[in-house]
LONUBA-300934 format. One record per residue (C-alpha): residue number from 1; residue in three letters; z negated, x, y negated. Coordinates in steps of 0.2 Angstrom, whole numbers, plus 5000, padded with zeros to 4 digits. Layout:
% residues N
{site NUM, ALA, {Z, X, Y}}
...
END
This chain:
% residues 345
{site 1, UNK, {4951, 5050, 4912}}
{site 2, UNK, {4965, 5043, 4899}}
{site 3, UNK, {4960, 5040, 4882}}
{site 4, UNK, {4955, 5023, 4878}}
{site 5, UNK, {4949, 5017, 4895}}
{site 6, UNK, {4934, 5028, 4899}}
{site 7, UNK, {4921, 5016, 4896}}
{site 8, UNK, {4928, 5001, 4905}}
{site 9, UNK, {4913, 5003, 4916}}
{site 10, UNK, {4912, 5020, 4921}}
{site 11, UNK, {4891, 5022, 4921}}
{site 12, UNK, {4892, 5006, 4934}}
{site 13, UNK, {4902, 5015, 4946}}
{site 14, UNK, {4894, 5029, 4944}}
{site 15, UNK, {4877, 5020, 4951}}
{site 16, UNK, {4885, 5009, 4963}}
{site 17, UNK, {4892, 5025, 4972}}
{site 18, UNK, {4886, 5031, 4989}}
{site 19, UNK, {4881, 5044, 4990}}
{site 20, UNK, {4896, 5049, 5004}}
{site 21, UNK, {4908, 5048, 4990}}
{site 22, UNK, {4898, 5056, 4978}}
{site 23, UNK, {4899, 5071, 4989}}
{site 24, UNK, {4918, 5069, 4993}}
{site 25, UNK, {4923, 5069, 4973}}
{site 26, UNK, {4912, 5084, 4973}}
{site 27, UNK, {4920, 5095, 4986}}
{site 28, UNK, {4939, 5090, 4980}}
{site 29, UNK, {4934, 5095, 4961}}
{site 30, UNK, {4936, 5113, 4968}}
{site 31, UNK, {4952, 5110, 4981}}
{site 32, UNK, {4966, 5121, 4976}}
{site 33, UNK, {4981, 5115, 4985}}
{site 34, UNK, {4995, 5125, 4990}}
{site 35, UNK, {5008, 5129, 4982}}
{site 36, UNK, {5028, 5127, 4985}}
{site 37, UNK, {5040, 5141, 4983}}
{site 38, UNK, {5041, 5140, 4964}}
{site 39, UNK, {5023, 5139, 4960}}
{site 40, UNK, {5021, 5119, 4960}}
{site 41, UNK, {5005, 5110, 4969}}
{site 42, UNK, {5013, 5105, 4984}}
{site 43, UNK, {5015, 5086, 4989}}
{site 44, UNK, {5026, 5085, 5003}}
{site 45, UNK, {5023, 5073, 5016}}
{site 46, UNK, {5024, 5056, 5022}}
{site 47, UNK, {5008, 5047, 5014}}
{site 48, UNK, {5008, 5028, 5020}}
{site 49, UNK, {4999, 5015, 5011}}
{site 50, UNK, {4989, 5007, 5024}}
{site 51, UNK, {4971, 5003, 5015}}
{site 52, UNK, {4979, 4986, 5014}}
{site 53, UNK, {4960, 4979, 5023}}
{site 54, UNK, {4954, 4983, 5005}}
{site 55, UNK, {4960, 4969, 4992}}
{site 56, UNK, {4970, 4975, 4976}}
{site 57, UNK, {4956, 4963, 4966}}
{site 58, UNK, {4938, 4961, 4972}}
{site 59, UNK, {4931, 4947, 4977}}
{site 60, UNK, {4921, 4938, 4962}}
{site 61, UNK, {4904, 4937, 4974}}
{site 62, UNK, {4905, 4956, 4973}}
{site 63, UNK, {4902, 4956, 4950}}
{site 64, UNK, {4902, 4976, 4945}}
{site 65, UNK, {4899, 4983, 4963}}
{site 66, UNK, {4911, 4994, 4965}}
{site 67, UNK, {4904, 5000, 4983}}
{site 68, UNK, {4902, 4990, 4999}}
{site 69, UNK, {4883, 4996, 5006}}
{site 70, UNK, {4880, 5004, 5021}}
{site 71, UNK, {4879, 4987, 5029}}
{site 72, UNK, {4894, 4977, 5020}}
{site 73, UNK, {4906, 4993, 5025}}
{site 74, UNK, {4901, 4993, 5043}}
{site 75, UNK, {4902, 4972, 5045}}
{site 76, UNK, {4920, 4977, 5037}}
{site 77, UNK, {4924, 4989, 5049}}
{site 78, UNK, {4922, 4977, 5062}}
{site 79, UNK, {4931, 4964, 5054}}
{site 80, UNK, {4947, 4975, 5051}}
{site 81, UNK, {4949, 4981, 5070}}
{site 82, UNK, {4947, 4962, 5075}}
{site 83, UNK, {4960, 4959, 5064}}
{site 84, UNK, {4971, 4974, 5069}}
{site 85, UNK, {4970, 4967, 5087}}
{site 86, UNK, {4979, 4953, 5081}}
{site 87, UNK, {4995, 4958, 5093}}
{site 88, UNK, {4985, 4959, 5106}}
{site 89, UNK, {4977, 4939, 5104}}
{site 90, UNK, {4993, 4933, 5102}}
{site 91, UNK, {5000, 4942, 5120}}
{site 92, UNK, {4985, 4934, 5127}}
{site 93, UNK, {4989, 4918, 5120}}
{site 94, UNK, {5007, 4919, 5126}}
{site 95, UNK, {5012, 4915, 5105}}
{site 96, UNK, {5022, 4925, 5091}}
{site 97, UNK, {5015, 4925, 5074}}
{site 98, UNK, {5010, 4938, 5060}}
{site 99, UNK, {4997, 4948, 5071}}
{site 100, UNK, {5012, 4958, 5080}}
{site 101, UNK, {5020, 4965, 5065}}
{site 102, UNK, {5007, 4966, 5049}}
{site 103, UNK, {4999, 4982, 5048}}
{site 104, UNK, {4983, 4981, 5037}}
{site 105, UNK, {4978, 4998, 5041}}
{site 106, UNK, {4960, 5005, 5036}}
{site 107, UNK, {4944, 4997, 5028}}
{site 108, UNK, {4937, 5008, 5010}}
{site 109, UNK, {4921, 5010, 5004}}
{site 110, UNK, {4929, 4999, 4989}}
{site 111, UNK, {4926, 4985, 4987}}
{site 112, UNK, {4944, 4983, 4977}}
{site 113, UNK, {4959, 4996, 4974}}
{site 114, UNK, {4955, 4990, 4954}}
{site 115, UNK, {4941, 4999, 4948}}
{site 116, UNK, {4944, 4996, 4930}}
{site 117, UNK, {4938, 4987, 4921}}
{site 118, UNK, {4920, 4983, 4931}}
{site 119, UNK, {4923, 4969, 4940}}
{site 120, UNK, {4936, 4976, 4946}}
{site 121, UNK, {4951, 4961, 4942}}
{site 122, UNK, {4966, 4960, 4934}}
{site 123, UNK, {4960, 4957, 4914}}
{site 124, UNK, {4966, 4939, 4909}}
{site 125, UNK, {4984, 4936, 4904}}
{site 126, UNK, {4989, 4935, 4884}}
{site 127, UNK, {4998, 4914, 4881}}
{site 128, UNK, {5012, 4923, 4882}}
{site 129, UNK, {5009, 4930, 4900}}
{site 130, UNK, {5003, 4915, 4907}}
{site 131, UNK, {5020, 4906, 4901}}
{site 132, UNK, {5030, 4918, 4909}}
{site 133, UNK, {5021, 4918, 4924}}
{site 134, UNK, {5019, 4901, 4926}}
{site 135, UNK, {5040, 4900, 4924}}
{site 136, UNK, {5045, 4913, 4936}}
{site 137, UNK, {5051, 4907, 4954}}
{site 138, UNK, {5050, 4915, 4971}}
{site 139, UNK, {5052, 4909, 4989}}
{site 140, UNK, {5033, 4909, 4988}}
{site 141, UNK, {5030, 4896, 4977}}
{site 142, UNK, {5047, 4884, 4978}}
{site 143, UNK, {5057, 4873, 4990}}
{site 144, UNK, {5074, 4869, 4979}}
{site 145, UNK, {5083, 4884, 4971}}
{site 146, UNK, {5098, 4881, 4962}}
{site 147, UNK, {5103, 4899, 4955}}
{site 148, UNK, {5098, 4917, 4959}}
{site 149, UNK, {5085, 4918, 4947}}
{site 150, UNK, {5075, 4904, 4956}}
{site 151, UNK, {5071, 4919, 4966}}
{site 152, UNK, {5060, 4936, 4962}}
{site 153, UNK, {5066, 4955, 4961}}
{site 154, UNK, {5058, 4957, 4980}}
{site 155, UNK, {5068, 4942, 4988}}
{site 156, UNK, {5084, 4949, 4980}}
{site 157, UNK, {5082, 4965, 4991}}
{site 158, UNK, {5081, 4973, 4973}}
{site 159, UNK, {5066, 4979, 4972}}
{site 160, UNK, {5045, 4976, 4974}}
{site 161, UNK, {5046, 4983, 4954}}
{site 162, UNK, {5030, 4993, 4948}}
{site 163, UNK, {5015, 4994, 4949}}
{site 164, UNK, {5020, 4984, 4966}}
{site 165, UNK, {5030, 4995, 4974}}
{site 166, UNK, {5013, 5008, 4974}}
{site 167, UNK, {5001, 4992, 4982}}
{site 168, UNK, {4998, 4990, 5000}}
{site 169, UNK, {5010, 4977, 5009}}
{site 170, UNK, {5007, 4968, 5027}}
{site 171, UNK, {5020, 4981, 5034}}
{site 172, UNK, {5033, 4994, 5029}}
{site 173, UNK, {5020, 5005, 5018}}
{site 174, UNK, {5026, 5021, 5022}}
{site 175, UNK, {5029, 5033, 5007}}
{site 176, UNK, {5036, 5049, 5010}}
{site 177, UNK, {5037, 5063, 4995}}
{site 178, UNK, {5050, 5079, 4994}}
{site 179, UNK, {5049, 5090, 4980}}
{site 180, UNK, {5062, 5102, 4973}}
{site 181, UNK, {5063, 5114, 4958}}
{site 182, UNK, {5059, 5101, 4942}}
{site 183, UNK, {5060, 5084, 4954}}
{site 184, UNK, {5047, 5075, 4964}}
{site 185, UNK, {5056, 5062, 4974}}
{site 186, UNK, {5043, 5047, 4982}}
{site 187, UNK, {5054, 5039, 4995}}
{site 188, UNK, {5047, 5020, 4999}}
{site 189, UNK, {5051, 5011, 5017}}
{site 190, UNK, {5049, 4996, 5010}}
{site 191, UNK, {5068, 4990, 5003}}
{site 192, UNK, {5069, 5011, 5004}}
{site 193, UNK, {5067, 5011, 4985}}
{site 194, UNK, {5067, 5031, 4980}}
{site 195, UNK, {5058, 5037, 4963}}
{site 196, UNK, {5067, 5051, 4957}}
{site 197, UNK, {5053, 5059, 4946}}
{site 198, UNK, {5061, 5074, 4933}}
{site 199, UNK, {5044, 5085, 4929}}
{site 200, UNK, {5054, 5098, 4917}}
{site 201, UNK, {5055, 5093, 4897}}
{site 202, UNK, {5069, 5079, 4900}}
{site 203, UNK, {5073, 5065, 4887}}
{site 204, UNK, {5066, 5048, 4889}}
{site 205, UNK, {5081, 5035, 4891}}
{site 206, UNK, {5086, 5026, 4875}}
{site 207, UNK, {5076, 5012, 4871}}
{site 208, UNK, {5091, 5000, 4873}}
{site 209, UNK, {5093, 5007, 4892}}
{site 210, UNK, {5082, 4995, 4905}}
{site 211, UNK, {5076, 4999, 4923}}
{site 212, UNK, {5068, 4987, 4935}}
{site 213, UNK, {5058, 5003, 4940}}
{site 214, UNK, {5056, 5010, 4922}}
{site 215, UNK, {5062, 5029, 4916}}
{site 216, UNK, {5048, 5041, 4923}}
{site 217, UNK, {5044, 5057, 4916}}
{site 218, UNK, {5032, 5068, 4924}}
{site 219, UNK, {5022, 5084, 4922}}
{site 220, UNK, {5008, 5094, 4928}}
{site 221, UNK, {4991, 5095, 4921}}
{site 222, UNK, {4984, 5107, 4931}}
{site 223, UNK, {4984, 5101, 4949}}
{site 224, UNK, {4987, 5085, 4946}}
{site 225, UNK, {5006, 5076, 4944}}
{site 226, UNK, {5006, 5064, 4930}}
{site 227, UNK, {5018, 5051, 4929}}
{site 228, UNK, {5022, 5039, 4912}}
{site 229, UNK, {5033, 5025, 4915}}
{site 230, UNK, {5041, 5016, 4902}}
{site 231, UNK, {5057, 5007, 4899}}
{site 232, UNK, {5055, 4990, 4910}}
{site 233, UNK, {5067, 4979, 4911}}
{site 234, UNK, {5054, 4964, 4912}}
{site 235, UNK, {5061, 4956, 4927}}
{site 236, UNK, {5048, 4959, 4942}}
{site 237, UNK, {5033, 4954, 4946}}
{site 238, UNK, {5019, 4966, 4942}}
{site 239, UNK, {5011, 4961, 4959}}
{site 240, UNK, {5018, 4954, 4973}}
{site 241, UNK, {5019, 4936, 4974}}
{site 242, UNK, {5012, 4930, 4988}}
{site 243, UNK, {5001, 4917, 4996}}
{site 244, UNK, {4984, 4926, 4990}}
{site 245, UNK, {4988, 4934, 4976}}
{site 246, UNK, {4992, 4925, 4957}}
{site 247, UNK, {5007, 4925, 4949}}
{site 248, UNK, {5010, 4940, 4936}}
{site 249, UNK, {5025, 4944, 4928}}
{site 250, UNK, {5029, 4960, 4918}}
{site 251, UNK, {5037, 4963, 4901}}
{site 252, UNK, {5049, 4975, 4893}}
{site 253, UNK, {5033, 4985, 4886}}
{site 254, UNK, {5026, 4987, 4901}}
{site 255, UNK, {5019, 5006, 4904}}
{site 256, UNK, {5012, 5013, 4919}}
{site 257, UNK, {5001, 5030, 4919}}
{site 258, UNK, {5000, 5039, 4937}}
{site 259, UNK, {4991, 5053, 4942}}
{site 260, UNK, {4993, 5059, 4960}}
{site 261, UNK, {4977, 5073, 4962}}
{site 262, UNK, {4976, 5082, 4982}}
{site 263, UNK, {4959, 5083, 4984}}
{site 264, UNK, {4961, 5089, 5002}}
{site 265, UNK, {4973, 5097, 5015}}
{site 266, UNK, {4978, 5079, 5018}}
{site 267, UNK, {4972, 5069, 5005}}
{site 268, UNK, {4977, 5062, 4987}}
{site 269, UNK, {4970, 5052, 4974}}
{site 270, UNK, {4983, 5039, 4967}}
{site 271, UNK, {4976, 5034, 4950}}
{site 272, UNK, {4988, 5021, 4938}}
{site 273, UNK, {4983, 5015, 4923}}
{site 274, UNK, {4995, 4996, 4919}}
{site 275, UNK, {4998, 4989, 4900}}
{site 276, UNK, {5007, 4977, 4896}}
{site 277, UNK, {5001, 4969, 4879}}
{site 278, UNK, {5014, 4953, 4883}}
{site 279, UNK, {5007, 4950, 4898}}
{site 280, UNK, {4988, 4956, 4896}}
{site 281, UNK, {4975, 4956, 4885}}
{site 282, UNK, {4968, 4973, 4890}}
{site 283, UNK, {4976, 4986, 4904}}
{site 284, UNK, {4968, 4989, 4920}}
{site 285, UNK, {4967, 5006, 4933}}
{site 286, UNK, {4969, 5008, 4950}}
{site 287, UNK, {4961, 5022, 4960}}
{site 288, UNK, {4961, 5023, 4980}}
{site 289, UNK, {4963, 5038, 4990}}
{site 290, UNK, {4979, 5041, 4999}}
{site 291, UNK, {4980, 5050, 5018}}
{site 292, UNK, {4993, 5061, 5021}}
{site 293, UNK, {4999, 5055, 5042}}
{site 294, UNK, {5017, 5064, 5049}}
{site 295, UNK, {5014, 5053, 5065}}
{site 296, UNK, {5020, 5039, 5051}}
{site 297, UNK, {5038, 5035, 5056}}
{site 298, UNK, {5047, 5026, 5041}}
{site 299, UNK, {5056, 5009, 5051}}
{site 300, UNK, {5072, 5001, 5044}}
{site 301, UNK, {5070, 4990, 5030}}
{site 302, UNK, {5087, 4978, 5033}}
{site 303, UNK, {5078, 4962, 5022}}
{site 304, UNK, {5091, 4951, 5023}}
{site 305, UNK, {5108, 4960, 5026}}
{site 306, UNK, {5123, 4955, 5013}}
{site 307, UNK, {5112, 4944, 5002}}
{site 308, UNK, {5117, 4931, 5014}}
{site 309, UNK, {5099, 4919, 5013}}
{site 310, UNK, {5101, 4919, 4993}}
{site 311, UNK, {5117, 4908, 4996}}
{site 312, UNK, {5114, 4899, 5010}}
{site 313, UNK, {5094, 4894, 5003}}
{site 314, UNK, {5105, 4886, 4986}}
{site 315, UNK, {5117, 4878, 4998}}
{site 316, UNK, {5101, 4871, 5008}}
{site 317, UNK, {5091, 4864, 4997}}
{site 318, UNK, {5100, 4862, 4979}}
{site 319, UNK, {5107, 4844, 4977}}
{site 320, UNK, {5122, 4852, 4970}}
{site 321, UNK, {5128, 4854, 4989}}
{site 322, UNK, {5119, 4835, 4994}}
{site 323, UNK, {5138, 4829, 4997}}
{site 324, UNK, {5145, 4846, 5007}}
{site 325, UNK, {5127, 4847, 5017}}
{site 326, UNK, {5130, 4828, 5021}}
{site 327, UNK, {5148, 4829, 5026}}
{site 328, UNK, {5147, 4845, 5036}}
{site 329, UNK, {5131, 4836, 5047}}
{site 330, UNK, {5143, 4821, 5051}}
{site 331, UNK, {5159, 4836, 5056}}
{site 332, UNK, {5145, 4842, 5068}}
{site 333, UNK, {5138, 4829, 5074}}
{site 334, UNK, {5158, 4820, 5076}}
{site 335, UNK, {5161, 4835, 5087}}
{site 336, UNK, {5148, 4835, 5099}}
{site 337, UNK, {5152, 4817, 5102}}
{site 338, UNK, {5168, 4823, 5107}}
{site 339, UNK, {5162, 4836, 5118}}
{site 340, UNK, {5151, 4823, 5124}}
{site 341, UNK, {5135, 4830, 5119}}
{site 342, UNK, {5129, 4816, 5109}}
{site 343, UNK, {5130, 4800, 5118}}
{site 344, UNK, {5136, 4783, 5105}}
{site 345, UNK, {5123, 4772, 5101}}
END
């Protein structure tokens, strides 16, 4: 547990937790994992994200309960593979929407991939944090864009920034590691981002030097990779902006603490701890298992090849191009009448 956030509700979850999971924590205290060729606990594999039925904040109704019951987690399993037939609904119903491509994957015994502090939710934003927020742009949240910064790191094809990049997504959530003598590499399907983690006694970056993705620096505590990010550009979001989920901008102080743990032949547990005292007034953790699947086959990420829709959204709706929007409608519209495609009034 990292200093300074052990008692942001531990003896809740604690109480709260089935007895299923107590037991699971219990038998992967003892795993030993095995080892690669120089002696390191070895993580290769392709580990895809999909526990995306499980929100990455719980629901207010829930308060400190960290667990679903017996009962909750059972109505959840149903509701997920309902949701996951979503392909199938729209086949029936001869339509194309969302259910043919979004993967949600699995339901947790969580009730949210937050678990610090007790409520599990994102601690409320610092004035400072709430001004940012409120500022930034995406394609989520606005019709008229006038520059490229109207649009967020994860429009741009740039990047989903972190902690994001380690959250569930609708699709894409493959994550495949490699390792070699002093790296750890995690290679993300989604915009195919690759972490290049050096876990030998490497300088940190200048602090003038920015990243989107930070300067990582990791090591081994035992069995378990830890992983401190620092460095931030400030320019992502710090989760992804979407229709369900607020807005939430990072800073150049944000830090991110990971600790990747096997606690089985094909399991991890993914813990980060997020600060950012710009942005929040207190950090927060998440922990959620990870499954280790090579049946996972990573797809092409194109996003939008060429940048081309970041132009072409400016030219569409920024009344900077009213004039070249109206004159190219008339062109069209004067040669179809010549083809004879549109009759004159």
């Amino acid at each position: 547990m990292k200093p300074g956030l052990a008692a942001l509700g531990m003896g809740v979850f604690a109480l709260a937790m089935p007895a299923c999971v107590l037991q699971a924590q219990e038998a992967s205290a003892t795993f030993q994992p095995p080892r690669t060729e120089w002696g390191d606990p070895d993580l290769t594999g392709m580990w895809p994200l999909e526990v995306g039925q499980t929100p990455m904040q719980r629901n207010p109704r829930y308060g400190d309960q960290a667990y679903l019951t017996d009962e909750e987690y059972e109505a959840a399993l149903k509701a997920a593979i309902e949701l996951n037939q979503g392909a199938d609904v729209e086949e029936r119903s001869d339509t194309l929407g969302a259910g043919s491509w979004f993967e949600r994957g699995r339901v947790l015994r969580q009730t949210s991939l937050v678990m610090e502090p007790a409520n599990g939710r994102i601690p409320p934003l610092t004035e400072e944090g709430k001004r940012r927020s409120e500022a930034s742009r995406s394609s989520w949240d606005n019709d008229v864009f006038e520059t490229i910064f109207d649009f967020n790191s994860l429009d741009r094809c740039i990047t989903r920034g972190l902690p994001a990049t380690m959250i569930p997504f609708p699709y894409n959530n493959g994550v495949e590691i490699f390792q070699a003598p002093g790296y750890v590499v995690f290679n993300h399907e989604m915009i195919h981002e690759t972490r290049i983690i050096p876990v030998f006694d490497r300088p940190q970056l200048p602090d003038e030097m920015r990243t989107w993705l930070g300067d990582s620096r990791g090591h081994w505590e035992g069995n378990t990779l830890v992983v401190v990010s620092t460095n931030f550009n400030g320019e992502s979001p710090m989760v992804i902006v979407g229709p369900t989920n607020q807005k939430l901008m990072t800073s150049d102080q944000l830090k991110v603490t990971e600790h990747f743990t096997m606690t089985g032949s094909d399991t991890i547990r993914y813990e980060a701890w997020i600060e950012d005292p710009v942005i929040l007034t207190a950090p927060f953790k998440m922990d959620f298992p990870w499954r280790r699947d090579e049946s996972y086959e990573s797809f092409e990420y194109a996003c939008h090849e060429g940048n081309t829709l970041i132009p072409a959204y400016i030219k569409a709706t920024s009344p900077r191009f009213a004039a070249e929007r109206a004159a190219g409608i008339a062109a069209r519209e004067a040669a179809h009448r010549d083809a004879g495609k549109i009759t004159p009034e």
